[in-house]
DSSP file (Angstrom, degrees, kcal/mol; ACC not computed):
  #  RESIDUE AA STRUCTURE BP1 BP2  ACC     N-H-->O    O-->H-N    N-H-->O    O-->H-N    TCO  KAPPA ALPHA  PHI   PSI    X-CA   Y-CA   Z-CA
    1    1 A X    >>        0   0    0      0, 0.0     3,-2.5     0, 0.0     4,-2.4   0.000 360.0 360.0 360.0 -37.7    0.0    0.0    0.0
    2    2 A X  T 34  +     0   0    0      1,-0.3     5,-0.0     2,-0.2    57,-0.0   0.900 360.0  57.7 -24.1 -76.4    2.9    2.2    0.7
    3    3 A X  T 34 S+     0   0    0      1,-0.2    -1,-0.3     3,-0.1     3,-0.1   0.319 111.3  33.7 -45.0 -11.8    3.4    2.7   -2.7
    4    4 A X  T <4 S+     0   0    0     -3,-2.5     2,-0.6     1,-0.3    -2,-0.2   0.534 115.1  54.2-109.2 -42.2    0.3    4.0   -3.8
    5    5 A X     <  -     0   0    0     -4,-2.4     2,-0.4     4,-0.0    -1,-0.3  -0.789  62.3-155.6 -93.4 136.2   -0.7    6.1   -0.6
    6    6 A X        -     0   0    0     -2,-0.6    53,-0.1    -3,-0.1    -3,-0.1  -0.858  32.8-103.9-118.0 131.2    1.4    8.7    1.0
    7    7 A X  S    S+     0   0    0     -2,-0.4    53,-0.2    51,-0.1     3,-0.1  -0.317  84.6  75.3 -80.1-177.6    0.7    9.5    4.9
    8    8 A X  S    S+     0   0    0     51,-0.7     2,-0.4     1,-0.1    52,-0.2   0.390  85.7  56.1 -88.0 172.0   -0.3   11.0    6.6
    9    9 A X  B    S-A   59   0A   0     50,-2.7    50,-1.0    -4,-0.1     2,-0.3  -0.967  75.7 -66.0 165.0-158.6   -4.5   10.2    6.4
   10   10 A X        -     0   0    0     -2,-0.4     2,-0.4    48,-0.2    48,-0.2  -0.846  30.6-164.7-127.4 142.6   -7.2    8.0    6.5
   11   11 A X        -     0   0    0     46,-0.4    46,-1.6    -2,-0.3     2,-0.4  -0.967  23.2-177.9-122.0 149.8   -7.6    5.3    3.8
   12   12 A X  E     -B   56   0B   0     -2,-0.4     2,-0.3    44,-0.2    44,-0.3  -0.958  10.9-171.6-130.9 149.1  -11.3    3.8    3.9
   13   13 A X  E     -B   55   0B   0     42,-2.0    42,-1.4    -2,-0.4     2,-0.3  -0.959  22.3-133.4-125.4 156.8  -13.2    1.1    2.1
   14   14 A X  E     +B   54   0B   0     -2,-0.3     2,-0.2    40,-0.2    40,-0.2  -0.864  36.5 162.8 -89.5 131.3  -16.5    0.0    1.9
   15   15 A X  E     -B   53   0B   0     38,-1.1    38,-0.7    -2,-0.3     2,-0.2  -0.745  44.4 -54.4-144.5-158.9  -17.0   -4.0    2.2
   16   16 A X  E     -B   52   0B   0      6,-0.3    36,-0.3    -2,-0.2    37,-0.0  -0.481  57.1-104.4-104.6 163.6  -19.8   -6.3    3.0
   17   17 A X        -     0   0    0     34,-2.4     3,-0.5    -2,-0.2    36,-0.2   0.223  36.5-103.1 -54.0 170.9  -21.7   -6.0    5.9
   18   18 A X  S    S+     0   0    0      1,-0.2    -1,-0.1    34,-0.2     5,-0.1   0.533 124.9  50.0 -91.7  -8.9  -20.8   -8.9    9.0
   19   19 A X  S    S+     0   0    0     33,-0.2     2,-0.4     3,-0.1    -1,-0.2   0.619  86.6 109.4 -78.1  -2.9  -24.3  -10.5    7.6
   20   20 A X  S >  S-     0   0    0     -3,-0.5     3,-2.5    31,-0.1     4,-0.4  -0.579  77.0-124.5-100.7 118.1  -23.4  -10.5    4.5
   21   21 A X  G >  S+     0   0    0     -2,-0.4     3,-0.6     1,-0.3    -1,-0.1   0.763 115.9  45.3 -24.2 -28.6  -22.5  -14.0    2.5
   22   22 A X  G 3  S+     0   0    0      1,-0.3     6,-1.4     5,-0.1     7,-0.4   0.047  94.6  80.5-120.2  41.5  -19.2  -12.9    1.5
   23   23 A X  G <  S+     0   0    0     -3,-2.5     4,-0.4     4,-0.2    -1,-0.3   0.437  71.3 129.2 -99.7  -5.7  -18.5  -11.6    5.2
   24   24 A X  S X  S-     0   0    0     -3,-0.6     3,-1.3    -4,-0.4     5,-0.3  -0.156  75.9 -70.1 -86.4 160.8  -17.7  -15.2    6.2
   25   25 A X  T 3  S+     0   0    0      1,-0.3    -1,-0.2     2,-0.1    -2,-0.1  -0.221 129.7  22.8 -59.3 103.7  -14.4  -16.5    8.1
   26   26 A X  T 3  S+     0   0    0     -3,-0.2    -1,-0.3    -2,-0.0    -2,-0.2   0.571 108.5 109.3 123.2  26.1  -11.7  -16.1    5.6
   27   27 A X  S <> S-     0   0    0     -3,-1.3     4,-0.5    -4,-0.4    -4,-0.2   0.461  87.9 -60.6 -71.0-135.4  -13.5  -13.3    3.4
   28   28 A X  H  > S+     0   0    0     -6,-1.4     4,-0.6    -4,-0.2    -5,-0.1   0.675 127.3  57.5-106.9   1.1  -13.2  -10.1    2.9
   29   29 A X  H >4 S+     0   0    0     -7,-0.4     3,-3.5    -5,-0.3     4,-0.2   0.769 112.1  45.6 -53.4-103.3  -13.7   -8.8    6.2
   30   30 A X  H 3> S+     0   0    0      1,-0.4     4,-1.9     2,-0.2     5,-0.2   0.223 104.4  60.5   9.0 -50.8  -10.8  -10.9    7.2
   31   31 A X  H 3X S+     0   0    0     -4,-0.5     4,-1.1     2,-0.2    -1,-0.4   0.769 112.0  41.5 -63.2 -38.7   -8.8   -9.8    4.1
   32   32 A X  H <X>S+     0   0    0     -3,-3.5     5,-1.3    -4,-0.6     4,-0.8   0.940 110.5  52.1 -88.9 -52.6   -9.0   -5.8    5.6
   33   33 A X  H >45S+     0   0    0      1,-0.3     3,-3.7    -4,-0.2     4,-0.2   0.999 111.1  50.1 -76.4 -45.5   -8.4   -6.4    9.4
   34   34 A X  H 3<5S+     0   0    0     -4,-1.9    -1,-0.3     1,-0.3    -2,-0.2   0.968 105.2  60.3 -53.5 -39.5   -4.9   -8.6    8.4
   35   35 A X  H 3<5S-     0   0    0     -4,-1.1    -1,-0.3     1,-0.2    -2,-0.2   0.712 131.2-102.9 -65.2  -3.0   -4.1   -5.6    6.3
   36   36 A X  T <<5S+     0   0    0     -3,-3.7     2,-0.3    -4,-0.8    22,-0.3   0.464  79.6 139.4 107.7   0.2   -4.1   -3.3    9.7
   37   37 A X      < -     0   0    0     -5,-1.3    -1,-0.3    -4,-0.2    20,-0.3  -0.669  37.0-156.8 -72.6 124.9   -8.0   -1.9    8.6
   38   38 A X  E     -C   56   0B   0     18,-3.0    18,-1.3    -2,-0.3     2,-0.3  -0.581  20.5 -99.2 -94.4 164.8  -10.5   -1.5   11.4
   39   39 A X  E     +C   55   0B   0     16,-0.2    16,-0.2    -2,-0.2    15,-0.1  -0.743  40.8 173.9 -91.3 141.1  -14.1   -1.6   11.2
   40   40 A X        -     0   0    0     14,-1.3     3,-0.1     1,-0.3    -1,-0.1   0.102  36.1 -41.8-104.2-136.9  -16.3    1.5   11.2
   41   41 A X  S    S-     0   0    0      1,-0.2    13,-1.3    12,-0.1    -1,-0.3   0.354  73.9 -63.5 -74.8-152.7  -19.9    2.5   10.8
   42   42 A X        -     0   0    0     11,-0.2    -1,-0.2   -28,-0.0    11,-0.2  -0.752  37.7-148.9-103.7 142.6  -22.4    1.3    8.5
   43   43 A X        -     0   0    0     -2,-0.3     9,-0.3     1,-0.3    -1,-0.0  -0.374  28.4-101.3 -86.5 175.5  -22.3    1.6    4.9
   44   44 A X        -     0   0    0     -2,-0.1     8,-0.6     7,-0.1     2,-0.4  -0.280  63.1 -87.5 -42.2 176.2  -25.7    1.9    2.3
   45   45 A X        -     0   0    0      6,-0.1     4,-0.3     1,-0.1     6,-0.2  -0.915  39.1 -99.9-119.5 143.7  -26.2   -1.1    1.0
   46   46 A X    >   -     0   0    0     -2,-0.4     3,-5.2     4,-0.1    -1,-0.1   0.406  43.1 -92.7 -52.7 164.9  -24.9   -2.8   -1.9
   47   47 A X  T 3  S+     0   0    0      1,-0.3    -1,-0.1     2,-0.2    -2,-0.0   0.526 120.1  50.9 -52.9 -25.3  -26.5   -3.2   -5.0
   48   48 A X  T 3  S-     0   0    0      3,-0.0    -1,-0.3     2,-0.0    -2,-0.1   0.303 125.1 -93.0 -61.7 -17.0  -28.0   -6.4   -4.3
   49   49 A X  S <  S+     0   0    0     -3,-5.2    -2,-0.2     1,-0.4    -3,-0.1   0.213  81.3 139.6 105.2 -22.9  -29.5   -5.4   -1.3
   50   50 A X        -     0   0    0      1,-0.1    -1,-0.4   -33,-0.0     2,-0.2  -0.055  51.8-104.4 -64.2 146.4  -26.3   -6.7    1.2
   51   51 A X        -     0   0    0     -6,-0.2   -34,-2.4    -3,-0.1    -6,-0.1  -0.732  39.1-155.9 -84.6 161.6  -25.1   -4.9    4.0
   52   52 A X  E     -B   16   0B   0     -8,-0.6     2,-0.2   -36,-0.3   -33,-0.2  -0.151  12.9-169.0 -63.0-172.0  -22.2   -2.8    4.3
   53   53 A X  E     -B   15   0B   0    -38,-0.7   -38,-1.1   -36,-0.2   -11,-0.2  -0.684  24.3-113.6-135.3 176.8  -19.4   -1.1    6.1
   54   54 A X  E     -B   14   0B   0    -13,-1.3   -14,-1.3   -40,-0.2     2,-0.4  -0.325  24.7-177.5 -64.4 148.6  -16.6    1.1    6.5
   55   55 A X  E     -BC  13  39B   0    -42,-1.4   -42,-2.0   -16,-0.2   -16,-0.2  -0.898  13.2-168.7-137.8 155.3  -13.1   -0.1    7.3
   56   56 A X  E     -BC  12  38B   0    -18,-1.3   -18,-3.0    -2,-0.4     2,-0.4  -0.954  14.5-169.1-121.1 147.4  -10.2    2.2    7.9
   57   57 A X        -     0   0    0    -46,-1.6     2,-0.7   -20,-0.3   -46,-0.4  -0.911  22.7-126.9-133.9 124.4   -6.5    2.5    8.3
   58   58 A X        -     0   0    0     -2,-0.4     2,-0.6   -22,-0.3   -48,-0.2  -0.434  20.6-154.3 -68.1 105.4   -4.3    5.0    9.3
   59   59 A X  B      A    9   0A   0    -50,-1.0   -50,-2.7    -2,-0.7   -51,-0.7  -0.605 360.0 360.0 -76.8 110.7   -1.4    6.1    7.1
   60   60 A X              0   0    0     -2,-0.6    -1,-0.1   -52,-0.2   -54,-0.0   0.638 360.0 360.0-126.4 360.0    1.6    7.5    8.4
């Protein structure tokens, strides 16, 4: 990530929701917290209907 973002900031994503089918153990939650992203609030919801939310990480 270094290499594309320069600190200091906030980097965010939106990903699916902890109900969400593709939230499940070794998903893409999972995929953001190993990268050092925490979870925030709630997103809308995806196009399908799915829930969302925020993840964040701090750049320095």
């Amino acid at each position: 990530m270094r290499r594309f973002v320069v600190g200091p900031g906030v980097l965010e994503v939106v990903t699916f929701g902890p109900d969400h089918p593709g939230a499940v153990a070794g998903g893409a939650r999972v995929f953001y917290e190993r990268l050092g992203f925490t979870p925030g609030e709630a997103a809308p919801a995806g196009p399908e209907g799915g829930s969302r939310q925020r993840y964040r990480r701090v750049v320095t």
